[in-house]
N, C-alpha and C positions, 0 to 999 in steps of 0.2 A: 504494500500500500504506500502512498508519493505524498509524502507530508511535506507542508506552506509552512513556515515559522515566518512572523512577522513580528520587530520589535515596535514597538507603542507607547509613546508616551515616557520623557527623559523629564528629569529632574533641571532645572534653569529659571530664570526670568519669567518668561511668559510662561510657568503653570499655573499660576495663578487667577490666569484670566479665562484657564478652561471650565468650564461648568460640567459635571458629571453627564449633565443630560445633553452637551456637544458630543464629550467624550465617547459618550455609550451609541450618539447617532456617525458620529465618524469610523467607528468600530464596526457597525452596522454596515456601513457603505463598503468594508472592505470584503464583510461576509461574501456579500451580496455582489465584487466582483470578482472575489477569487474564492478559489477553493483552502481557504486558510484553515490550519491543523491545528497550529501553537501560536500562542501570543507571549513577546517576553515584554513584562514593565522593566520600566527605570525605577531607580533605585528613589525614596526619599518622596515620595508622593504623597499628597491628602488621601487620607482613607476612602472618602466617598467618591474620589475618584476611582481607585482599587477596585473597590465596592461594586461602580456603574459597569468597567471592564470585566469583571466576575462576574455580573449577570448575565451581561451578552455572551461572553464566554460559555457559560452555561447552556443560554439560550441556541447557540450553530452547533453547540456538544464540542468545542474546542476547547483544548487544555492551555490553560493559564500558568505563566510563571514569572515568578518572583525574583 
């Protein structure tokens, strides 16, 4: 089986001004054009950012990592 790993979301300046509910729909858009398998976060995140990525994650049945 041909696993997509995509990293997501880096620790910097601009996390700040991501809202969970961007997060979770920009995450969405990548389901939605690839066949993505794993997601890695960056390190140092807000929680309910993690949080919004771990639903969707959930939701396409891709594994999440930290």
């Amino acid at each position: 089986m041909a696993s997509l790993a995509v990293q997501y979301l880096e620790d910097g300046p601009g996390i700040a001004g991501i809202t969970p509910e961007d997060a979770r729909a920009r995450l969405q858009g990548a389901f939605e054009r690839l066949p993505v398998t794993h997601v890695l976060l960056g390190w140092n995140l807000p929680e309910a950012l993690i949080e919004s990525c771990a639903a969707e994650c959930t939701r396409a049945r891709a594994q999440l990592y930290r």
